[in-house]
Every structure is written in C-alpha cells, then in structure tokens.
FIGUFI-391259 format. One line per 3 residues: number of its first residue (from 1); their letters; for each residue x, y, z of C-alpha. Coordinates in Angstrom, 3 decimals, always signed. Layout:
BEGIN
NUM> A> X:Y:Z | ...
***
This chain:
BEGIN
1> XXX> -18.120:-126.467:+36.053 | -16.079:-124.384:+33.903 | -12.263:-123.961:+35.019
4> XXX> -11.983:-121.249:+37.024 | -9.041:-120.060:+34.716 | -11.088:-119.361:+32.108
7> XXX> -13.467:-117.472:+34.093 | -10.736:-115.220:+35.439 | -9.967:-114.892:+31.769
10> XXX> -13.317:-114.260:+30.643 | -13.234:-111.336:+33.409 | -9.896:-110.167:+32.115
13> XXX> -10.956:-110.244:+28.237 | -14.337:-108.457:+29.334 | -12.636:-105.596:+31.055
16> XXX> -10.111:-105.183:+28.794 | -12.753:-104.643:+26.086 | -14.605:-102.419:+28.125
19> XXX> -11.207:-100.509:+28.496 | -10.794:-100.393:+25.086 | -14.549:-99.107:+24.753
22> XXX> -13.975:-96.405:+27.229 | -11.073:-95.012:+24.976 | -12.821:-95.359:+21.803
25> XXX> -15.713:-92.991:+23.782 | -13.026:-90.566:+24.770 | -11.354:-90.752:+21.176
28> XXX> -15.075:-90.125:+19.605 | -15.693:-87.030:+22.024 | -12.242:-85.590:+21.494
31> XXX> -12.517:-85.994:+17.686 | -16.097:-83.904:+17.549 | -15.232:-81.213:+20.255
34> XXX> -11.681:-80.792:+17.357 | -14.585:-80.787:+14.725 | -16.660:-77.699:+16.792
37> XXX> -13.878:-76.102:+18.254 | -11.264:-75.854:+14.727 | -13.877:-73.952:+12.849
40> XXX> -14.631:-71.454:+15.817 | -10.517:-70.666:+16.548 | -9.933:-70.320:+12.916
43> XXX> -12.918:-67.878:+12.541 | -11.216:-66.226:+16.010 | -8.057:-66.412:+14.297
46> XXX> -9.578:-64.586:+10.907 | -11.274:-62.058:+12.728 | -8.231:-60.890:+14.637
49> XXX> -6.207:-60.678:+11.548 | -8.975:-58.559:+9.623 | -9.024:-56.489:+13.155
52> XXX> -5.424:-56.110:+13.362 | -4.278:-54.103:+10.135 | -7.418:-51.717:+11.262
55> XXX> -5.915:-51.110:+14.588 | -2.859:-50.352:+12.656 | -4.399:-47.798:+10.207
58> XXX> -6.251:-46.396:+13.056 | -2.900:-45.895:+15.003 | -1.182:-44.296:+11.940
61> XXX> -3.944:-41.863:+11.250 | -3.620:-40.858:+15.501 | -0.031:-40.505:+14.257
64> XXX> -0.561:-37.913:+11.402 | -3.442:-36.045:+12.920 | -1.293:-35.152:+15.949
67> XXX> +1.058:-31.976:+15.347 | +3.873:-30.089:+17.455 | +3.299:-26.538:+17.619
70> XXX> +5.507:-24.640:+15.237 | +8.468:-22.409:+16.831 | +7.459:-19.570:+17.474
73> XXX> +3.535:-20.341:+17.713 | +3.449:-20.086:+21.711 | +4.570:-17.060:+22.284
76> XXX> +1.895:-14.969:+19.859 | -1.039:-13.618:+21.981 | -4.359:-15.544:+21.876
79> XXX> -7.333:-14.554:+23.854 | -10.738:-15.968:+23.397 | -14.370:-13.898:+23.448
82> XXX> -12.991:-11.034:+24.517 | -13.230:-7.488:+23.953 | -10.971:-4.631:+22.525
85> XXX> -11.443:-0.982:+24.039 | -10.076:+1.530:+21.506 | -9.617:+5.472:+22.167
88> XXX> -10.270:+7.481:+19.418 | -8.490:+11.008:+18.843 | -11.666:+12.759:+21.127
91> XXX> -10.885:+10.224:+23.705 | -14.079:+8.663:+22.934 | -13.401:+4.730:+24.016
94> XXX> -14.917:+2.432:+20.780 | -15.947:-1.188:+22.629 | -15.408:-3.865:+20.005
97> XXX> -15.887:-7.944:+20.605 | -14.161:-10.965:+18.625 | -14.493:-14.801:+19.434
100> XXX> -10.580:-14.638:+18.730 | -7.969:-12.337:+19.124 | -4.411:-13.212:+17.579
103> XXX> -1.391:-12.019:+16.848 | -0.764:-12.752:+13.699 | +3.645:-12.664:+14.407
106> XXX> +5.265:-12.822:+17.886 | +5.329:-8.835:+18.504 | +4.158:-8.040:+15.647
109> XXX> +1.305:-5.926:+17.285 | -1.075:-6.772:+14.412 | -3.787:-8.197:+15.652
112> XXX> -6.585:-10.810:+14.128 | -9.794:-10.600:+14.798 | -12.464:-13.426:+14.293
115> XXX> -15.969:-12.489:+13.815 | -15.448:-8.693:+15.456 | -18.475:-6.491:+16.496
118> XXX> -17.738:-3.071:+17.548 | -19.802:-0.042:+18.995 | -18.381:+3.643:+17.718
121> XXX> -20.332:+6.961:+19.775 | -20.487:+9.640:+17.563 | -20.337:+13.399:+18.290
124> XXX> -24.034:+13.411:+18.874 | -24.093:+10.780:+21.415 | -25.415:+8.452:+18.621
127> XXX> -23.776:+5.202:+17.580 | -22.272:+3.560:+14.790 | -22.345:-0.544:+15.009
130> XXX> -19.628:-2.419:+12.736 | -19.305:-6.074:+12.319 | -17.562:-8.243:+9.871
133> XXX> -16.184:-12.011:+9.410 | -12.523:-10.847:+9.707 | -10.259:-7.745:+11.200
136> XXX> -7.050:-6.790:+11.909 | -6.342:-4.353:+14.212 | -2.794:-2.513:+14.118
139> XXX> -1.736:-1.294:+17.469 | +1.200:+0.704:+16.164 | -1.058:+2.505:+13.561
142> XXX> -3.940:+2.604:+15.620 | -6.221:+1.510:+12.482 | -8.934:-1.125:+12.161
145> XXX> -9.238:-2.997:+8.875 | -12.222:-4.798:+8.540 | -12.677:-7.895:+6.097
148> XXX> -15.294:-9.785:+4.342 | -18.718:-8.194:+4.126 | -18.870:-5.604:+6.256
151> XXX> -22.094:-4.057:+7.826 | -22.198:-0.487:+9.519 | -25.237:+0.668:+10.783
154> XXX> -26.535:+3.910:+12.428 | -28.708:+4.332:+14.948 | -31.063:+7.122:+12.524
157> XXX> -31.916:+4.203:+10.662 | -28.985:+3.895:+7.850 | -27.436:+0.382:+7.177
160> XXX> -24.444:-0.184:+4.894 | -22.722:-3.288:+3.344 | -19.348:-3.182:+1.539
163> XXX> -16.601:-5.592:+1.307 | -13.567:-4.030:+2.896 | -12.997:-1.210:+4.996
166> XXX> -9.792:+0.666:+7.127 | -10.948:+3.251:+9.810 | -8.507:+5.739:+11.318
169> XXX> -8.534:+5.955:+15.271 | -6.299:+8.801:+15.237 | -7.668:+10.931:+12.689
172> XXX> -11.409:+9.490:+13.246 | -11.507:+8.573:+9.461 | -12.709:+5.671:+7.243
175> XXX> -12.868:+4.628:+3.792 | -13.842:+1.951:+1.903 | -12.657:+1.205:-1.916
178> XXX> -15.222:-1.359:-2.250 | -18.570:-1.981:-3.799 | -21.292:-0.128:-1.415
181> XXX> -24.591:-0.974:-0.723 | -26.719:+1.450:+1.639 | -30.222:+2.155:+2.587
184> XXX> -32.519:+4.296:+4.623 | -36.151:+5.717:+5.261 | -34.812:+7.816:+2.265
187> XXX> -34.240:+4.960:-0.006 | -31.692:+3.049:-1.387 | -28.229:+3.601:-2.869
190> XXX> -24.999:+1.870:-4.897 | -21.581:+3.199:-4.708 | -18.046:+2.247:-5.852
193> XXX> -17.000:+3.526:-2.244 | -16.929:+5.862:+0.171 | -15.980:+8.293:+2.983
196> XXX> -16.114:+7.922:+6.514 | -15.498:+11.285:+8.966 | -16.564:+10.675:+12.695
199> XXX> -15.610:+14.052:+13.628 | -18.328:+15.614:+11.296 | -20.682:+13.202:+11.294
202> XXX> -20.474:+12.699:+7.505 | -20.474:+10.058:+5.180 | -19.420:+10.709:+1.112
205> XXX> -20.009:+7.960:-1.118 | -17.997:+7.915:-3.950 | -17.365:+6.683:-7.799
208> XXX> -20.349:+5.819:-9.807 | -23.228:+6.449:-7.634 | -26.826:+5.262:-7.721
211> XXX> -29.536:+6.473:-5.494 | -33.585:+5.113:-5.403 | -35.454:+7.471:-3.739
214> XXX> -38.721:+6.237:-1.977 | -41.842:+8.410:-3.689 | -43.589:+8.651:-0.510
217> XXX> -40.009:+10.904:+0.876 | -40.480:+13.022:-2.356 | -44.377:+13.386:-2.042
220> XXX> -43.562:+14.475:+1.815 | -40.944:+17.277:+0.382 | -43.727:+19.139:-1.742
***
C-alpha cells in the first residue's frame, strides 16, 4: 500500500497541473480573441480617421456656403408671383405679372422684374401682350424697360421680337433701338428699330428696313 503521503501528493501535483492547464486554455483563448479583435479595432480605428477629416471638410464647406445678409438687403421690397397694375395716361390700368419683384436699392423705387408678362388694352379694346426675361419698372418715371428678348404681340395677328425696349406710361409711348424682327398674315419684316404710340394705334419701324411680302396678300390686292 502506497503511503498515503504520496497519494495526497499525487492529488496535489495532479491538480496543480490541471491548474496550470486551465490557465494555459485561458492564455490560448485570450491570445486568439487579441489576434481577431487587433485587426478589426485597427480597421475601426482607420476608418474613423479617413471619416474624420471628411466631417471636417464637410463642416467647413457648411461654413462658407452660409452668408449674413448684407446691410441694407432687408429693407428693399421683395414680393414673389405677383402682379403690377399700371395706369396709363387714358387711365387705362396695364396688368403685368413677374415671378419676382425687387427693389433694386432701399427706396430707390426702381423696380426688378423677373420673367414679367404684361397685358396693354389699346384704344380699340384690343390688346397688346409683352413678355421678356428681365424689366425694370421706374415708379418715379412711370416707364417700363424691358430686357432680353422681348416679344409683343397683337391680338390682329402681329408678333414682334427685339432685344430691348422702354415704354412710356405717361405719354403712352415706346421705342426700341434694337434689332426688330416682326411678322404677320402680311408677311415678314427686319428693322433696326422702332416706334411704339398706344394712343394712335401705330407702330413705325425704323433704320434699315426689310419687308417679305406673302404673294398670296399681293395676288388678293389685284
């Protein structure tokens, strides 16, 4: 029979090593879950600093696009689709429309208009139709100037283009200094300019002027 101190040391020696096996397990685990996890933080830790400067450019570019009204810039008029009523020196009201009306200086009284379309009764009870890209209308002059391709038309049928043209509210007057283009049942007709009376319902085209007449008008004149 063995001594019974060597089986008590047998016991000791066998948990001991079983000890020692347990922490060698623990050691083994810890060591691979540092092999997985390092790689995954330091891609976590790459990604955040590639992420970071772009939340910083993104900030900065906020930063610029953001801008203080300039002095001065809240106390102009602006009015959105809206319309204009002008009176005319027979008290004849002209109805115009504009996606934007602005005052182009605090009290100024000079007024921009964006993308205006107006309406203009004649003495016949006809009407004129004027739109353009750009206007300005002067409230102290009473005058419309009109901007960028404009197009009048009459309801007997005549349509203009020119580039530029000022009309007179108080004297019922326009004139264009501008390359004309016109047309009609008549035919058709190039102009350096051109006249504009309201009151006499007359138009004068002016400088070099050529006119196309359609044959069919001159066959119905003989």
């Amino acid at each position: 029979m063995e001594n019974q101190t060597d089986i008590d040391a047998y016991f000791a020696t066998t948990g001991l090593n079983k000890n020692k096996n347990k922490s060698v397990d623990k050691r083994t685990r810890l060591i691979k879950i540092i092999e997985i996890a390092f790689p995954s933080i330091a891609a976590i830790l790459l990604g955040l600093l590639i992420i970071t400067p772009s939340f910083k450019e993104t900030a900065d570019s906020i930063k610029f696009d953001i801008t203080r009204p300039q002095k001065g810039e809240l106390e102009k008029l602006h009015i959105e689709n809206s319309e204009l009523f002008i009176t005319d020196k027979n008290n004849q009201v002209n109805n115009f429309t504009a996606d934007n009306l602005d005052e182009t200086s605090p009290g100024s009284k000079l007024i921009k208009l964006t993308n205006p379309k107006g309406e203009m009764p004649d003495t016949d009870n006809q009407m004129y139709h004027l739109e353009s890209p750009v206007g300005y209308y002067d409230q102290n002059k009473n005058t419309l100037r009109l901007e960028q391709t404009v197009k009048l038309r009459h309801t007997d049928g005549l349509n203009a283009t020119t580039e530029a043209l000022v009309y007179d509210f108080k004297k019922n007057y326009g004139q264009s200094d501008t390359k004309t283009f016109a047309e009609s049942d008549l035919g058709t007709l190039n102009s350096q300019g051109f006249r504009f009376d309201k009151n006499k319902n007359l138009m004068i085209f002016t400088g070099k002027t050529h006119i196309v007449i359609k044959e069919e008008q001159l066959r119905a004149q003989q």
